[in-house]
ZADO-1210 file (C-alpha; in nm, 4 decimals, padded with zeros to 6 digits):
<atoms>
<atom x="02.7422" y="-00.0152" z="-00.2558" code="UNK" pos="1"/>
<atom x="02.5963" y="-00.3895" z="-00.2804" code="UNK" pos="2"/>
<atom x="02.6742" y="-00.6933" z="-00.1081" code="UNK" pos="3"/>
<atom x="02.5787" y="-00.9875" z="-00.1587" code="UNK" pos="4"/>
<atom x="02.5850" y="-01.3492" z="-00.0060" code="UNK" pos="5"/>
<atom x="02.9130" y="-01.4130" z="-00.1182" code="UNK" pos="6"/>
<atom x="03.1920" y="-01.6177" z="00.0343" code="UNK" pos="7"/>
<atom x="03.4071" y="-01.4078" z="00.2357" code="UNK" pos="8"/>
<atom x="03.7153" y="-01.3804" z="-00.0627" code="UNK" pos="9"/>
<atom x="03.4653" y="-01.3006" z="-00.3210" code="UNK" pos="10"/>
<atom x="03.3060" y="-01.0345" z="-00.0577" code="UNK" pos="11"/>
<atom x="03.6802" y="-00.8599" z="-00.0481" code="UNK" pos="12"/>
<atom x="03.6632" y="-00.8576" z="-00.4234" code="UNK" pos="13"/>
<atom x="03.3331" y="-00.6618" z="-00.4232" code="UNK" pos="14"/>
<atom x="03.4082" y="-00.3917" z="-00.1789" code="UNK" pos="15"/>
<atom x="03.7007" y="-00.3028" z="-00.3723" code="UNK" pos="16"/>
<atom x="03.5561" y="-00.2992" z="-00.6613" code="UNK" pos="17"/>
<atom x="03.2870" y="-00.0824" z="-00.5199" code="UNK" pos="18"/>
<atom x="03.5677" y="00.1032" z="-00.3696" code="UNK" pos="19"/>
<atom x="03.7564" y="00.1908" z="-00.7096" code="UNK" pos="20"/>
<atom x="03.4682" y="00.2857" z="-00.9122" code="UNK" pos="21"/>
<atom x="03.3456" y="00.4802" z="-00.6609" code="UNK" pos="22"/>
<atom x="03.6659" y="00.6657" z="-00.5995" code="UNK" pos="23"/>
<atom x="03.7295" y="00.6926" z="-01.0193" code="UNK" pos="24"/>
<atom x="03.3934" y="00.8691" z="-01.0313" code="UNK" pos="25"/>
<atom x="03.4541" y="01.1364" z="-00.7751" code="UNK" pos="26"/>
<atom x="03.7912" y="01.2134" z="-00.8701" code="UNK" pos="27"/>
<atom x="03.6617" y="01.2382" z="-01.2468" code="UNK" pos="28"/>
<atom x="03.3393" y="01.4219" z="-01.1166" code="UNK" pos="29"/>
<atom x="03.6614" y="01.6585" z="-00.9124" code="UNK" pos="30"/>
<atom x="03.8376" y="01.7119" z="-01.2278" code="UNK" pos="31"/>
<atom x="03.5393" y="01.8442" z="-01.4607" code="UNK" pos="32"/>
<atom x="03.4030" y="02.0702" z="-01.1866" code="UNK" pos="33"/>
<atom x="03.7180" y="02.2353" z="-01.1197" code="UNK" pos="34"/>
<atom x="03.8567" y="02.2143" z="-01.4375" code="UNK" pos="35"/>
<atom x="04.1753" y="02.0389" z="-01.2196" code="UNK" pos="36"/>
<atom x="04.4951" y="01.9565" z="-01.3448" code="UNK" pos="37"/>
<atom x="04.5966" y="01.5954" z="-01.3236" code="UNK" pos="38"/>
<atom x="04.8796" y="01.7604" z="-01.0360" code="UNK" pos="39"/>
<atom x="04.6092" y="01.9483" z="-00.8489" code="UNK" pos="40"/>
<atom x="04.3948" y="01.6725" z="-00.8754" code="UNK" pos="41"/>
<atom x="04.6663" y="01.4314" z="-00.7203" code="UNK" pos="42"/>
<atom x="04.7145" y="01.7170" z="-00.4213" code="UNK" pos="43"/>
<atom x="04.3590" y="01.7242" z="-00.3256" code="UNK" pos="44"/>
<atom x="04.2923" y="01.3293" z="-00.3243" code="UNK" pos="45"/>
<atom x="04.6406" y="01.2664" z="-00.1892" code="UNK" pos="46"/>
<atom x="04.7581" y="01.0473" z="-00.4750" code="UNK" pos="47"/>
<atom x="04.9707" y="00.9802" z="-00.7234" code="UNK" pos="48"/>
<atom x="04.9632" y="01.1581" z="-01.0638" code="UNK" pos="49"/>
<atom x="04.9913" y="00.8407" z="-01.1872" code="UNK" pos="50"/>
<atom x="04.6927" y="00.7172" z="-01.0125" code="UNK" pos="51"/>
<atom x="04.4798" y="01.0079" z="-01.1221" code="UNK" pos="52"/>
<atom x="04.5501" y="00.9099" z="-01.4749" code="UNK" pos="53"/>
<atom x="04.5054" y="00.4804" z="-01.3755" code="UNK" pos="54"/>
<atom x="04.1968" y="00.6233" z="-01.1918" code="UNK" pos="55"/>
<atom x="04.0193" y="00.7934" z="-01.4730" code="UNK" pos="56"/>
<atom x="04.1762" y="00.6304" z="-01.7983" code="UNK" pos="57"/>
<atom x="04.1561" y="00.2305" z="-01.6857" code="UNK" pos="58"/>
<atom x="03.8655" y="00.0507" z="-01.8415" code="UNK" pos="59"/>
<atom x="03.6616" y="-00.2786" z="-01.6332" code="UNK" pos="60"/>
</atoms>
């Protein structure tokens, strides 16, 4: 993760950024492994099926 001399709003939107591709990699990284349902998948990240399928289908 990189941050940079921002001011602190634009810092927030970094991080999160950061935070959400991060987190859309391992749970896609999760799913191929284990060959995961979208349900199980949910379970073990402690989600929202719907979120699994935000998560891995929503382009930036």
């Amino acid at each position: 993760m990189h941050i940079y001399k921002l001011n602190k709003k634009t810092s927030v939107v970094v991080i999160l950024k950061n935070y959400i591709e991060e987190r859309a990699v391992e749970v896609a990284k999760f799913i191929v492994s284990s060959n995961s349902t979208v349900r199980e998948t949910a379970k073990k990240f402690g989600i929202s099926k719907s979120t699994v399928h935000t998560v891995v289908t929503k382009k930036n």
